[in-house]
C-alpha positions as CSV (number, residue, x, y, z in Angstrom):
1,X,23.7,34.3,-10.3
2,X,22.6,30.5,-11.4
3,X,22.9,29.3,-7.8
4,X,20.7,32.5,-6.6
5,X,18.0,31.8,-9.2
6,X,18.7,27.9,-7.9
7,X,18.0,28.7,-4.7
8,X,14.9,31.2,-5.1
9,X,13.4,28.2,-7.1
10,X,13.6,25.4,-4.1
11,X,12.2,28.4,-1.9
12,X,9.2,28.9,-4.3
13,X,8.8,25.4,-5.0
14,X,9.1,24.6,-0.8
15,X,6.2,27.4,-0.3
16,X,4.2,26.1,-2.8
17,X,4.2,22.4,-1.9
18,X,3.5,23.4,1.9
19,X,0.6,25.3,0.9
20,X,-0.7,22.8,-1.4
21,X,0.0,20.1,1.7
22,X,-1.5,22.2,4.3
23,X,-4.5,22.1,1.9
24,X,-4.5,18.5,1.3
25,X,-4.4,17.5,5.4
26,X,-7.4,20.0,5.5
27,X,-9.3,18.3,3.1
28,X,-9.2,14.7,4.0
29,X,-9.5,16.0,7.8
30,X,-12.7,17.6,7.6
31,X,-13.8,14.5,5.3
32,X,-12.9,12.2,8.1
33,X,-14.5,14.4,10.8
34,X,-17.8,14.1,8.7
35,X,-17.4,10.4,8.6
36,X,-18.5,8.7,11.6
37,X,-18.5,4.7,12.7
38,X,-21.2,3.1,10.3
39,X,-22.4,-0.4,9.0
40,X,-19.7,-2.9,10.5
41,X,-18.1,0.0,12.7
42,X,-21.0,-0.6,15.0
43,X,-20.7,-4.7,15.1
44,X,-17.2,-4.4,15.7
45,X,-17.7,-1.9,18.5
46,X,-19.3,-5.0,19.9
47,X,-17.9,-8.2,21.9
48,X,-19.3,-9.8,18.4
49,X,-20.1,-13.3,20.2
50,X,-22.8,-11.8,22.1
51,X,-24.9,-11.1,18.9
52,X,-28.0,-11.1,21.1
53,X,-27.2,-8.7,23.6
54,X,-24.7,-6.7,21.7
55,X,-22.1,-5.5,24.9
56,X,-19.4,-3.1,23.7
57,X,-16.2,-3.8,23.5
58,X,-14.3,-2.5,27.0
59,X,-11.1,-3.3,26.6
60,X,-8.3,-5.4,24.9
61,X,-9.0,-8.9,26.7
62,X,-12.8,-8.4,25.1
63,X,-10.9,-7.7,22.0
64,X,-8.8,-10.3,22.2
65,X,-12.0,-12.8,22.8
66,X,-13.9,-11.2,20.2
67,X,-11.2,-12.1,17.5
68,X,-10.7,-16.2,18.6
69,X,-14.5,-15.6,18.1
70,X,-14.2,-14.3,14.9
71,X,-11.6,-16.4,13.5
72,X,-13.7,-19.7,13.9
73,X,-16.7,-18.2,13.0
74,X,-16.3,-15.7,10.5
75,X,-13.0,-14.5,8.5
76,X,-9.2,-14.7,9.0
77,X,-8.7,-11.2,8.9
78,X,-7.7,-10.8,12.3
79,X,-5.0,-8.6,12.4
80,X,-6.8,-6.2,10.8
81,X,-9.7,-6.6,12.6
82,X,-7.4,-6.2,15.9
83,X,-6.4,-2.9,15.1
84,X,-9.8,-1.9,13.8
85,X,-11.5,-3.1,17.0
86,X,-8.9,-0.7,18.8
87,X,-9.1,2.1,17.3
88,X,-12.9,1.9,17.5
89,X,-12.3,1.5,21.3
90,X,-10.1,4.7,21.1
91,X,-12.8,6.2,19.1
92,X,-13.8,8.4,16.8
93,X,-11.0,11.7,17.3
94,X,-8.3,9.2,17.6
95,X,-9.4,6.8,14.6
96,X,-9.4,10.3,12.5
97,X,-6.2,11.0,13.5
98,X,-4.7,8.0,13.0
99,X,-6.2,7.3,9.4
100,X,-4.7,10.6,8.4
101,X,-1.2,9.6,10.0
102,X,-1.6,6.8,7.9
103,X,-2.6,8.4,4.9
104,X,0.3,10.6,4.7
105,X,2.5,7.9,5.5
106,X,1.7,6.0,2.4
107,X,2.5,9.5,0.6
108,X,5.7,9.5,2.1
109,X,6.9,5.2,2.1
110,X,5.7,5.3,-1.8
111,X,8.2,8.8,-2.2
112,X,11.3,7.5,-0.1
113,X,10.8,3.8,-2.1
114,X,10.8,6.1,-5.6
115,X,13.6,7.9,-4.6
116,X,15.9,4.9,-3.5
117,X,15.1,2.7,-5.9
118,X,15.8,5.1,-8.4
119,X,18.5,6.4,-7.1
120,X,17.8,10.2,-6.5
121,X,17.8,12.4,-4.0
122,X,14.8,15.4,-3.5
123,X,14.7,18.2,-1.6
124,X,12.2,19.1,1.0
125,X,9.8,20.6,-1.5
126,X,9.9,17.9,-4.2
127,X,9.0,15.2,-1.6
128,X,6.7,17.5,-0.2
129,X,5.0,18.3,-3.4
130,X,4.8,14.2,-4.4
131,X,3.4,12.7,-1.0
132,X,0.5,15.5,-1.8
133,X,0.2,14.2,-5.1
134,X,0.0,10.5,-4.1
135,X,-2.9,11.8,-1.6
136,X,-4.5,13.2,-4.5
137,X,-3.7,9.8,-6.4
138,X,-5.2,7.5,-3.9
139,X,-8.6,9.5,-4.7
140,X,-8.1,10.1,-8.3
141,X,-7.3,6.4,-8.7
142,X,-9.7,5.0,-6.2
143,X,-12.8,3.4,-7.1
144,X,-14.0,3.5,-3.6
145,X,-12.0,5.8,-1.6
146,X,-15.1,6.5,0.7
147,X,-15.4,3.0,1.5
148,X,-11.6,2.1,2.0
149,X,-9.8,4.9,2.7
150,X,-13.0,6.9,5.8
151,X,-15.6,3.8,6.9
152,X,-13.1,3.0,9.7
153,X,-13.6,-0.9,9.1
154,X,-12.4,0.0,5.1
155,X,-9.5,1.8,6.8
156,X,-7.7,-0.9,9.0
157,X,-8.6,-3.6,6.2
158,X,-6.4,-1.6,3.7
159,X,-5.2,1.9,4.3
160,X,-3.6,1.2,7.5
161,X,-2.5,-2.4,6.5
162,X,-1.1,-1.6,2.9
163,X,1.6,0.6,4.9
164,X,3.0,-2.2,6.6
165,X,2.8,-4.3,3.4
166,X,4.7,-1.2,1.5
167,X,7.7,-1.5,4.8
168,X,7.6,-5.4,4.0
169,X,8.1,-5.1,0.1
170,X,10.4,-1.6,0.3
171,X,13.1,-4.0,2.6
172,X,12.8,-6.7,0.0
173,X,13.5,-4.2,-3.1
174,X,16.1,-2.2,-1.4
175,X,18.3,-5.8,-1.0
176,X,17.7,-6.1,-4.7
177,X,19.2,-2.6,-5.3
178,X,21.9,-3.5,-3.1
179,X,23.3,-5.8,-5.2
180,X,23.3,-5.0,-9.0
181,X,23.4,-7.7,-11.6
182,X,27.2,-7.8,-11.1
183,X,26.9,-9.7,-8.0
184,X,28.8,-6.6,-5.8
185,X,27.3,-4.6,-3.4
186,X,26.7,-0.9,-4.9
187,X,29.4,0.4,-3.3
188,X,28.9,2.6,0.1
189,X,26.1,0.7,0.9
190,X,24.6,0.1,3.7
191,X,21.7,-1.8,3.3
192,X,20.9,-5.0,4.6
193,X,22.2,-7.0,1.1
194,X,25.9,-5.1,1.4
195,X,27.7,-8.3,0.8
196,X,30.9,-7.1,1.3
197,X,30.7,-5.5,4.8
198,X,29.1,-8.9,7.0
199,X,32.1,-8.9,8.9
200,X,31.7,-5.5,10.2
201,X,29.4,-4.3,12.9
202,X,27.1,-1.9,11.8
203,X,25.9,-4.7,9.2
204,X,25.4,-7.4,11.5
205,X,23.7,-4.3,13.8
206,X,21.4,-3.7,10.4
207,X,21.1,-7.6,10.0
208,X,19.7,-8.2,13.7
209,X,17.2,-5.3,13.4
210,X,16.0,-6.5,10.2
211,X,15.3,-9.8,11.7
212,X,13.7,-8.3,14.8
213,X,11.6,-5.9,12.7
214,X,10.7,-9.0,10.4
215,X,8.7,-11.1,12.9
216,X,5.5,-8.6,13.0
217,X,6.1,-7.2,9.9
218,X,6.1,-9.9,8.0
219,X,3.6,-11.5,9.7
220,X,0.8,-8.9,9.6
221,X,2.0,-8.4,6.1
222,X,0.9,-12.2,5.4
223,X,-1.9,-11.8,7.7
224,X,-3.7,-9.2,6.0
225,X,-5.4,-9.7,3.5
226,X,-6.6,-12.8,0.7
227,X,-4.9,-11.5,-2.0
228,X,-2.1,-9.0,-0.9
229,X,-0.7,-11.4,1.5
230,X,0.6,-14.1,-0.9
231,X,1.7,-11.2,-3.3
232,X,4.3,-9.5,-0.7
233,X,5.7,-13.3,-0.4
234,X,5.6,-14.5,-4.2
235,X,7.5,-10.8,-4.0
236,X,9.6,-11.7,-1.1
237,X,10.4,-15.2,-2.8
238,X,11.3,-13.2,-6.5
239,X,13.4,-10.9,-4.9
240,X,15.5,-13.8,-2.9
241,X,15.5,-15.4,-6.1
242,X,17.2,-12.8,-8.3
243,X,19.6,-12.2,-5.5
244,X,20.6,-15.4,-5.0
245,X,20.9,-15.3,-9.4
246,X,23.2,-12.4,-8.9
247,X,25.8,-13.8,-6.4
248,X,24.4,-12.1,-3.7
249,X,24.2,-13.2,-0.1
250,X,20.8,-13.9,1.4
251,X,20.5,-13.0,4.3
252,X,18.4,-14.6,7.5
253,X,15.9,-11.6,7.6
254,X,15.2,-12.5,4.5
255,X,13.8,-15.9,4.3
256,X,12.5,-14.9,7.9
257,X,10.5,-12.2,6.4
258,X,9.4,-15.2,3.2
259,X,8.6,-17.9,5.7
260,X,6.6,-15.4,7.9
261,X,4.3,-13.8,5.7
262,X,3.7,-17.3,3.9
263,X,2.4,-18.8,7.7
264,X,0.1,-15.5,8.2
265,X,-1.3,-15.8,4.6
266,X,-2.0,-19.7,5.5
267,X,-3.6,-18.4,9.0
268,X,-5.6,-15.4,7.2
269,X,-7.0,-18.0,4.5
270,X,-7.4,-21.4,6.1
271,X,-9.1,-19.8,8.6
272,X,-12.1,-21.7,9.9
273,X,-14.2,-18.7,9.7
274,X,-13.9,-18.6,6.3
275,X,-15.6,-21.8,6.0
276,X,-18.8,-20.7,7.9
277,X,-19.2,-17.3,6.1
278,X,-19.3,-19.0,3.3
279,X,-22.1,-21.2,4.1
280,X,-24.0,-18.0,3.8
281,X,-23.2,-17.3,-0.3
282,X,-26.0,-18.4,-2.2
283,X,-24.4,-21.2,-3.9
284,X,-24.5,-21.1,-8.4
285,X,-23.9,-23.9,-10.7
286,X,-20.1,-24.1,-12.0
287,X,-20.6,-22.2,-14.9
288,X,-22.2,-19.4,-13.7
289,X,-20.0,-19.2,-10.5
290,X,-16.7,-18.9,-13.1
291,X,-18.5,-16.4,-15.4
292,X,-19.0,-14.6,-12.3
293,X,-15.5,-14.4,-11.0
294,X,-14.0,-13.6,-14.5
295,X,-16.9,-10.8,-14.8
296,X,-15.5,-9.7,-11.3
297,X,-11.6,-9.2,-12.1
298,X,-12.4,-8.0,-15.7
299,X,-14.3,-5.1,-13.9
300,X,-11.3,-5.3,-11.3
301,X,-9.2,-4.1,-14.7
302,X,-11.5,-2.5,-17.0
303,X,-13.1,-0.4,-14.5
304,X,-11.9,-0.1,-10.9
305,X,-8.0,-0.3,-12.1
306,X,-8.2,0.8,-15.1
307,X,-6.5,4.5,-14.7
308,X,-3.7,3.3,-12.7
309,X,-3.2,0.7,-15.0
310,X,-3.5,2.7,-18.2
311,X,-0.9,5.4,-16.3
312,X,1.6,2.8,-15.5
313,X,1.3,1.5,-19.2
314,X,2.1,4.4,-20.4
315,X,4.7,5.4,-18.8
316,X,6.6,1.9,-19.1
317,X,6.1,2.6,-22.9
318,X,7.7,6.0,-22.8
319,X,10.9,4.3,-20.8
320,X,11.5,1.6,-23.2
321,X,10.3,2.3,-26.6
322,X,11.3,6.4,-26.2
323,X,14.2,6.8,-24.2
324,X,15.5,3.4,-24.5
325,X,15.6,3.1,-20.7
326,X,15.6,-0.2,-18.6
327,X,13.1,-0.3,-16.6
328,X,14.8,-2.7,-13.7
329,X,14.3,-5.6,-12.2
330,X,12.5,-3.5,-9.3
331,X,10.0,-2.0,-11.1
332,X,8.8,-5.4,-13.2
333,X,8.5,-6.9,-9.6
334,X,6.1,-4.1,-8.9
335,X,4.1,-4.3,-11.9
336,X,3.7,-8.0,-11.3
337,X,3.0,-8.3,-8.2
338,X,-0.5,-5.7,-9.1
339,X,-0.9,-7.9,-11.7
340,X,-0.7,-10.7,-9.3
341,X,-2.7,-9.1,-6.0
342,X,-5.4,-8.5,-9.2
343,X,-5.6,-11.6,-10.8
344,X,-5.9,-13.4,-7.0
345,X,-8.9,-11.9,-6.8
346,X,-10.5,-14.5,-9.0
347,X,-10.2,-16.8,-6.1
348,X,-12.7,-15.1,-4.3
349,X,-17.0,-14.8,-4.8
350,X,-17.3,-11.4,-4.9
351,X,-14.9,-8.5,-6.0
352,X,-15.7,-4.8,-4.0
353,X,-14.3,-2.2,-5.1
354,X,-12.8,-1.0,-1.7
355,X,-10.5,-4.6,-2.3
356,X,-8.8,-2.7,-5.3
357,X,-6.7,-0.9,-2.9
358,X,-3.8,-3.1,-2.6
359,X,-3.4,-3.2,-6.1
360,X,-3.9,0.5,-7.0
361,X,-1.0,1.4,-4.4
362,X,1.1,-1.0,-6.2
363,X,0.6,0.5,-9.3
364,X,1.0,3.9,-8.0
365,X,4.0,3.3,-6.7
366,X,5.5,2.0,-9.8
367,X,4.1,4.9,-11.4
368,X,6.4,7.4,-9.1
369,X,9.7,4.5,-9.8
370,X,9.4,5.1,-13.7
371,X,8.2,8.7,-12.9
372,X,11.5,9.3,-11.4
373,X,13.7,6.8,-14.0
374,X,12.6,9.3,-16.7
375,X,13.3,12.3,-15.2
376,X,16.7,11.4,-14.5
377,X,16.6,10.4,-18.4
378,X,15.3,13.7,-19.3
379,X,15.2,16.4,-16.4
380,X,13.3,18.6,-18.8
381,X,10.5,16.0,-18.1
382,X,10.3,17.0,-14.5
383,X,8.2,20.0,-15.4
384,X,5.4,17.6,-17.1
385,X,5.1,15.3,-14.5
386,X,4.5,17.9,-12.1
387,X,1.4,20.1,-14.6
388,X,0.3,16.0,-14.6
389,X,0.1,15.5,-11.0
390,X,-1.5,19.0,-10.0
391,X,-4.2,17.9,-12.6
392,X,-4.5,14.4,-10.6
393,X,-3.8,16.2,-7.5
394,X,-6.9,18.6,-8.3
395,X,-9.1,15.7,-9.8
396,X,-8.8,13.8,-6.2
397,X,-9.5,16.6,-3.8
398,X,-12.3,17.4,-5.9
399,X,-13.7,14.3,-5.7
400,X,-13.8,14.6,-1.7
401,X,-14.7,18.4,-2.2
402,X,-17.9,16.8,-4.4
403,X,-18.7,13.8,-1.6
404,X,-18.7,16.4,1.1
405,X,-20.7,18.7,-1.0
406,X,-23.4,16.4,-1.9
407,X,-23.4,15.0,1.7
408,X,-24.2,18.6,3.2
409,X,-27.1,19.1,0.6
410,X,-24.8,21.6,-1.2
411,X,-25.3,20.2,-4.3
């Protein structure tokens, strides 16, 4: 009878959470179909060096010519810009698509990373349920999901990019899993730190697809953006470090994946560009240029992070002072590296909130990690963290539901 009830619960639950995603796609697609190309959508569109005569881009060599253009003459960003300048070739139907593709995607990478690192395994409906809730998260928690998640030049510089960086760091972590503080691979493992099976094929078959999957990877990871690309290799470098601390074996991919993501941060920020937009920033005197930047990330923290920051917080307190629960080695790394992709931001002369982003995935992400630490502490728990997230869940779509309102004269 207990397996019955079991098994009309996961049917409930698997209704419910395809209902509630079904709504969720419906949402931020008729958002994005509202959205059109605006404000630098309509530079980009253009070969960029022609400023006078403004010709549209036509294919990928003028893409490829507007970028060396770009990259002497006004940022580093070029990846990003790359893929922005293509899908605004592609255009509007197929940059909607895509940004909802890449949406749920982050819903999805953050879930899988939760699970593994934590060790648990959920059904169809629970996974379901929490890459609608991380949706609802990345509004709730956003202090400009307008501007980074629907302008399609926001998009490319950090909804589509901040996937790749979560593929980067989740190959990274999962090594760390791999091999516990005993030094041993966990044991059927078969992740690219399994120590003990390098002499058999199927890991040197995982080892040479690593390293292939590495090279652009880790280099768009690097090449992304000023602050989140030197965090994924600070996290890269950490993560070899602790490794290497518990007798395990580092592997190629692994200082592959380091030393590539260090060369595209290098290219992203010594960029000549950079140099010549700059000449355009009314320059201050010392003082008030350092008041500014602290003024910048304290806003970065006290305003634009603060939620996330507050939630993850919270929730590291309930996991060490109330259950008594490590936290792990993976889940510090996260919390660090937010830290870290927050505190960069010091470094630059302005602070948007679109460039909160990075950071406020990070922190979501460690937010599902000790989300799912606790409920394997206390499984009662499960049912609290799921009333919280349909609040969050509800907060978010609102939010979008309120934009969409107000932009139709609803309201």
């Amino acid at each position: 009878m207990k397996t019955v009830n079991e098994k009309n619960k996961n049917i409930i639950l698997t209704a419910v959470s395809v209902i509630i995603f079904l709504i969720t796609l419906g949402v931020i697609w008729i958002m994005h179909r509202t959205i059109h190309f605006q404000m630098d959508d309509l530079w980009y569109s253009t070969k960029l060096y022609d400023a006078e005569n403004s010709p549209p881009i036509e294919n990928i060599k003028d893409i490829f010519e507007a970028q060396v253009w770009h990259y002497f003459n006004w940022g580093g960003r070029s990846v990003t810009h790359t893929f922005l300048q293509m899908t605004l070739l592609a255009g509007e139907l197929f940059a909607d698509v895509l940004n909802v593709i890449m949406t749920v995607l982050t819903g999805l990478i953050i879930m899988l990373i939760s699970q593994d690192l934590s060790g648990t395994k959920r059904g169809f409906g629970r996974t379901l349920a929490g890459i609608s809730i991380v949706i609802g998260m990345l509004h709730a928690f956003n202090p400009d999901w307008h501007l980074n998640m629907y302008w399609q030049s926001g998009s490319a510089n950090y909804l589509h990019i901040t996937v790749v960086i979560l593929l980067f760091i989740w190959a990274y972590l999962h090594a760390l899993k791999s091999v516990p503080a005993t030094g041993k691979a966990l044991e059927g493992s078969s992740g690219p730190a399994a120590t003990d099976r390098d002499n058999k094929g199927a890991s040197v078959g995982v080892q040479v697809a690593y390293s292939l999957i590495m090279i652009p990877v880790a280099l768009f990871t690097g090449w992304s953006n000023e602050n989140m690309g030197p965090t994924a290799f600070l996290i890269a470098v950490a993560t070899v470090f602790l490794i290497r601390k518990r007798g395990g074996k580092i592997a190629f991919w692994m200082i592959e994946g380091a030393a590539l993501s260090l060369i595209g941060s290098a290219l992203c920020i010594l960029a000549p560009g950079n140099s010549v937009r700059s000449a355009y920033i009314e320059e201050k005197g010392l003082i008030a240029e350092l008041l500014g930047r602290l003024f910048g990330i304290s806003r970065g923290a006290l305003v634009y992070l603060f939620i996330a920051f507050l939630t993850a917080m919270v929730l590291l307190g309930v996991l060490l002072i109330f259950l008594k629960e490590k936290a792990g080695a993976e889940v510090y790394l996260i919390l660090g590296s937010a830290v870290i992709s927050w505190g960069a931001m010091i470094m630059s002369p302005h602070y948007p909130e679109r460039a909160a982003y990075g950071s406020m995935v990070l922190l979501i992400l460690a937010i599902f990690l000790m989300a799912e630490k606790i409920i394997r502490a206390k499984k009662e728990s499960v049912i609290l963290f799921y009333t919280t997230g349909a609040f969050i869940w509800m907060r978010g779509i609102f939010l979008v539901l309120e934009f969409y309102a107000a932009k139709n004269y609803w309201i």
